[in-house]
N, C-alpha and C positions, 0 to 999 in steps of 0.2 A: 612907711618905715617906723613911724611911731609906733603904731598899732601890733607891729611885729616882735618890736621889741619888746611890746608888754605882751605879749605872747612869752617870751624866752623868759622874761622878771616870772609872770606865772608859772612857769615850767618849774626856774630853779629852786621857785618858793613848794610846789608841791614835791619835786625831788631830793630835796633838803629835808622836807618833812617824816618821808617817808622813810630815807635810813636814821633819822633819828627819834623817828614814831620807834622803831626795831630796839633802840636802846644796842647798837650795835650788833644784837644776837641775831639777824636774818641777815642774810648776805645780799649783797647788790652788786649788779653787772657792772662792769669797769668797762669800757670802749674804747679803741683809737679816737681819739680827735679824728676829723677831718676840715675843718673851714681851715684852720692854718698850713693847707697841704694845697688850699685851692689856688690857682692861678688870679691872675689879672682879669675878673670879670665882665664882656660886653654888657655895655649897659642894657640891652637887650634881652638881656639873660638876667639880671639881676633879682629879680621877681621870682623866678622861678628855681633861680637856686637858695635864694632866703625861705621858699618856702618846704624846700627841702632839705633846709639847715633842721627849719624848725620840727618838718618829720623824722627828723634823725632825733631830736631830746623828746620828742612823742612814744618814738618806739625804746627809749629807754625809760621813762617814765613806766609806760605801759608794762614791760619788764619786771621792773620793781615792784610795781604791784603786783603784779604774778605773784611773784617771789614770795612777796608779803600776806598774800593773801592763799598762799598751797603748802604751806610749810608741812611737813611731816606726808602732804599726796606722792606718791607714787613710789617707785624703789631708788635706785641710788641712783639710777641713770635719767631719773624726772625730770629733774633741771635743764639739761645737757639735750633730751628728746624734745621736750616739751615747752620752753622758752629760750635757750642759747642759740640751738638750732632755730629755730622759725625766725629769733631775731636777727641772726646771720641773713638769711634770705632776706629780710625784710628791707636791711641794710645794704648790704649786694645791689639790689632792685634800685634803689635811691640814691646811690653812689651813681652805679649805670646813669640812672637821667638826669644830673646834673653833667658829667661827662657830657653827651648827647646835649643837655641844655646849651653849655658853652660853647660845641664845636658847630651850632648854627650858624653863629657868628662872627668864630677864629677857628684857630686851629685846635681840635678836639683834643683836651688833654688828655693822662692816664693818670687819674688819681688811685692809681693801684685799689681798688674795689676787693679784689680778693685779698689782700693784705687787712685792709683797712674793717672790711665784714665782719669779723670774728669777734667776740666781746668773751672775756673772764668774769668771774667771778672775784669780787670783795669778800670774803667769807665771814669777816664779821662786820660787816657792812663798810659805810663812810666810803676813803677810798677818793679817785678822781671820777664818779659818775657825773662831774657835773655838766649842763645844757651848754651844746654847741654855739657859741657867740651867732647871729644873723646879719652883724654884715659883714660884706663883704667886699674884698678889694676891685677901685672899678676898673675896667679897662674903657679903652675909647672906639673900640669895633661899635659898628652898627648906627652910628648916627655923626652926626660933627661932618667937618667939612672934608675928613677923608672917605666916610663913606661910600661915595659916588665913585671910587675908582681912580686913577689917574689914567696916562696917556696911553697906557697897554691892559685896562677896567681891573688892576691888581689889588683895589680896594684901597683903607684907611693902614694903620699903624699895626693893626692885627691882621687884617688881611691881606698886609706886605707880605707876608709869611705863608700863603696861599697860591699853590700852583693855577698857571695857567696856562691855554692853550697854548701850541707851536703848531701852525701850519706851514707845510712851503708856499710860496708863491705862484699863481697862476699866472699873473697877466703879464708877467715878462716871459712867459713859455707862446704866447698867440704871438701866429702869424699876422701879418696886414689884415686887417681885417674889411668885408664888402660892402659898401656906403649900407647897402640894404638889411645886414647884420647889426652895425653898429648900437640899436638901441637895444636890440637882444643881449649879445653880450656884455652892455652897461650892466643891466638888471642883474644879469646872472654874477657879475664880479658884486656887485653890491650885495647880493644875497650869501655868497663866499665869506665878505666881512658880517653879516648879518648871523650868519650861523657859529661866528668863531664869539660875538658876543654873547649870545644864547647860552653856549658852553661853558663860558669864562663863568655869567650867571649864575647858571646851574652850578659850578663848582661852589662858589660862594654861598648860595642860599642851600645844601645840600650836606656843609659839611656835618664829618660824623656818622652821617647816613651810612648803610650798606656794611660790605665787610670790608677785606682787602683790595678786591679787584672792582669793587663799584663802579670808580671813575671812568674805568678801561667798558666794564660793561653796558653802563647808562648816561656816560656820556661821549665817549672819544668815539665807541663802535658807530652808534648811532649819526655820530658828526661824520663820519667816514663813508657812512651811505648816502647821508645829504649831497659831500662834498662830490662823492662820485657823480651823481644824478647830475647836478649841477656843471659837471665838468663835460659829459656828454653833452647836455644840450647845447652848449656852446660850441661843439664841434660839431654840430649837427645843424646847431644856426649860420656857420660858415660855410658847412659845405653846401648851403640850398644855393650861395649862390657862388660859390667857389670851391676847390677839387678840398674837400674833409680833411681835415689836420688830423694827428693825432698827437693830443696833447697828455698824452701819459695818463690819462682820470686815473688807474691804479696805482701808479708812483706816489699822485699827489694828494690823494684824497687821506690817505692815513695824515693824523695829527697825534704830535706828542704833549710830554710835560713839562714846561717854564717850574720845575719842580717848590722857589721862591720866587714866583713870579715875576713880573718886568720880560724880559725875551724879546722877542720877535712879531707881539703878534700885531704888530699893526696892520691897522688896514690895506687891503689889495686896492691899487689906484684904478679909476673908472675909467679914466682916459686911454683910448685906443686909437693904434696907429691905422688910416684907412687907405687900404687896396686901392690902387688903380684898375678901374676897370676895363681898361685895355691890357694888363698885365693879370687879370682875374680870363680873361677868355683868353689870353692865349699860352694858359696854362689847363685848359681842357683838353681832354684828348677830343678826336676830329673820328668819325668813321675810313674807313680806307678801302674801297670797293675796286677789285678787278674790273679793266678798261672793256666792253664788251663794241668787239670788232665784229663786221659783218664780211666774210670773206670770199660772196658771191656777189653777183651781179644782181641788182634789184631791181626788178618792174618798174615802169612807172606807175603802173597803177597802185603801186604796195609804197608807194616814194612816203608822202603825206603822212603812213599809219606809221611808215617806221622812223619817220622823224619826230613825231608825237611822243613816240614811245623811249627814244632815247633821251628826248629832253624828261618825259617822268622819270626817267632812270634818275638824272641828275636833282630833278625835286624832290624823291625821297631823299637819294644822298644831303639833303638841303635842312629838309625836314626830322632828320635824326638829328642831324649837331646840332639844329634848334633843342629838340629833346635833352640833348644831352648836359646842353646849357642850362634848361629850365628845370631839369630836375635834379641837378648837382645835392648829394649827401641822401637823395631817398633809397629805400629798401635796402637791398644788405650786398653784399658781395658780386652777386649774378645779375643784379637788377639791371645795368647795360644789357648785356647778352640778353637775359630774357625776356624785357621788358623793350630793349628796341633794334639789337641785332639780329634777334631770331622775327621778327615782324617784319624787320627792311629784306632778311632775306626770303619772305615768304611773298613779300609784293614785288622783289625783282624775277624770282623766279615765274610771275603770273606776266610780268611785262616781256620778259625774254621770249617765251614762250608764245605769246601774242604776235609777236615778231617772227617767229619760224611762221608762225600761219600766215601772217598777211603776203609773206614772200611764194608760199606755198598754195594760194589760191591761184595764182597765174604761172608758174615756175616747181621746178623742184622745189621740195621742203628742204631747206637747210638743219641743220645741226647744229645751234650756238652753243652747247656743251650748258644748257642752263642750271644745270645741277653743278657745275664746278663754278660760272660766272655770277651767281647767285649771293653765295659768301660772304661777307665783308669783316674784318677785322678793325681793331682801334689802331689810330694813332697816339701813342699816350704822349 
């Protein structure tokens, strides 16, 4: 601070000099002020906007001596093309990155830059050119004991004033959950809180950034495909071992704006209520196969093959609802039917069919109709 302020003593001592080097006959640029226009500073930022206090009496220094040192160059419009203008820009530039300096830390002021840009003309010099004071007012953003956020991560005293996340809630939308899901679905509720921190973060360490729709773009969108992902697998980890929820992922995955932060966003609780698993199977559906009656007289010598074959009838039937337990929540829509209706009924049609033969070796061949008895449908 010392060091800068004899930065600003040397400034106002060489800008003093120079309209009175002029004996009033050269003109000097006159400027908005801006440091008495600045807000409450995060200490954070303090550095960086004292050092672009001190570029703002650089670039009028700089000026001046233009001024002083072109007199009678160019035509009438010299001045105005060739130093007002470029120092406008110059200033413009440096207004911007104090804005942006400050809003790393709070809320991104509007020190009107376009207003504040423009510098006149003294025409016989003197005038208010003189160097922008370097300090500045502090605020308490960015360190102290608000920093860290309170109970919904809203930040210190400046960062009270910072939107934050709003998610809905997942974990009161799950059903009972299957003793064998349980750790899965912790993870993924914890990850739910874990992304709504991230974002809150991101707002915080971000601001100022981007244009208008930043937040919505590089943060919320993005929290919204997490939250999606995240909401599938939990209904994906329920239904391996119970019939797949569906827990809205599209409803719940959008998050909004705590616009001054505090809200809603507490954390989603980890604790889950868990499924009986006697009420977990007998919430499966069951296969449903046609009785297949044999409506002739049977050999004895065909007796044995076709008792065989009716008890396999019943061990597929056995052997699907095993299936259909163990793979609870895979593949998509069809996966039953393709994956174990259309199987059971390609192995009872091979069993029915064995059965017209064994009766058929000693007797008329019978007709079991295998292509209707073959079938089977769900109990859901």
């Amino acid at each position: 601070m010392a060091g800068v302020a004899g930065v600003a003593v040397a400034i106002v001592g060489v800008g003093l000099g120079v309209a009175a080097a002029a004996e009033g006959s050269t003109p000097t640029v006159n400027c908005p002020s801006v440091a008495d226009k600045l807000p409450a500073v995060p200490a954070s930022a303090a550095a960086e906007i004292q050092r672009n206090l001190a570029l703002l009496n650089t670039q009028i220094q700089e000026a001046n001596n233009r001024l002083a040192t072109s007199a009678g160059e160019g035509g009438p419009n010299f001045i105005q093309n060739a130093i007002l203008g470029p120092l406008e820009d110059k200033r413009f530039a440096t207004i911007n990155r104090m804005e942006t300096a400050i809003g790393r830390a709070a809320a991104k002021p509007d020190l009107n830059a376009e207003g504040l840009s423009p510098c006149t003309l003294n025409e016989n010099g003197g005038g208010n050119a003189a160097p922008e004071p370097t300090e500045v007012p502090a605020g308490n953003a960015g360190g102290g004991e608000n920093a860290g956020g309170g109970e919904n991560a809203g930040g210190g005293d400046d960062a009270g004033a910072l939107p934050t996340v709003n998610c809905p809630t997942v974990a009161d939308k799950l059903p009972a959950v299957p003793a064998s899901a349980q750790a899965e679905i912790q993870r993924n509720l914890a990850l739910l809180n874990t992304q709504i921190e991230e974002a809150n973060t991101r707002i915080r360490n971000t601001v100022g950034q981007g244009g208008a729709n930043f937040i919505q773009n590089a943060i919320l969108g993005p929290l919204e495909d997490k939250r999606f992902a995240t909401i599938n697998r939990m209904e994906t980890a329920i239904g391996r071992a119970a019939a797949k929820p569906d827990l809205n992922a599209e409803g719940l995955a959008p998050c909004s704006l705590n616009e001054n932060g505090g809200g809603n966003a507490a954390p989603e609780p980890t604790q889950v209520a868990t499924a009986d698993p006697e009420d977990v199977a007998a919430n499966l559906p069951t296969v449903n196969c046609p009785a297949v009656n044999i409506g002739v007289a049977i050999p004895a010598s065909a007796q044995a093959e076709i008792d065989r074959n009716l008890a396999l009838l019943q061990t597929q039937i056995q052997e699907a609802n095993n299936r259909i337990r163990n793979t609870v929540g895979q593949g998509g829509p069809a996966f039953i039917q393709n994956a174990i209706l259309g199987p059971l009924k390609d192995k009872r049609f091979a069993t029915i069919n064995r059965m017209e033969t064994a009766i058929g070796r000693t007797a008329a061949k019978p007709n079991l109709n295998a292509e209707g008895l073959s079938t089977c449908s769900l109990n859901q």
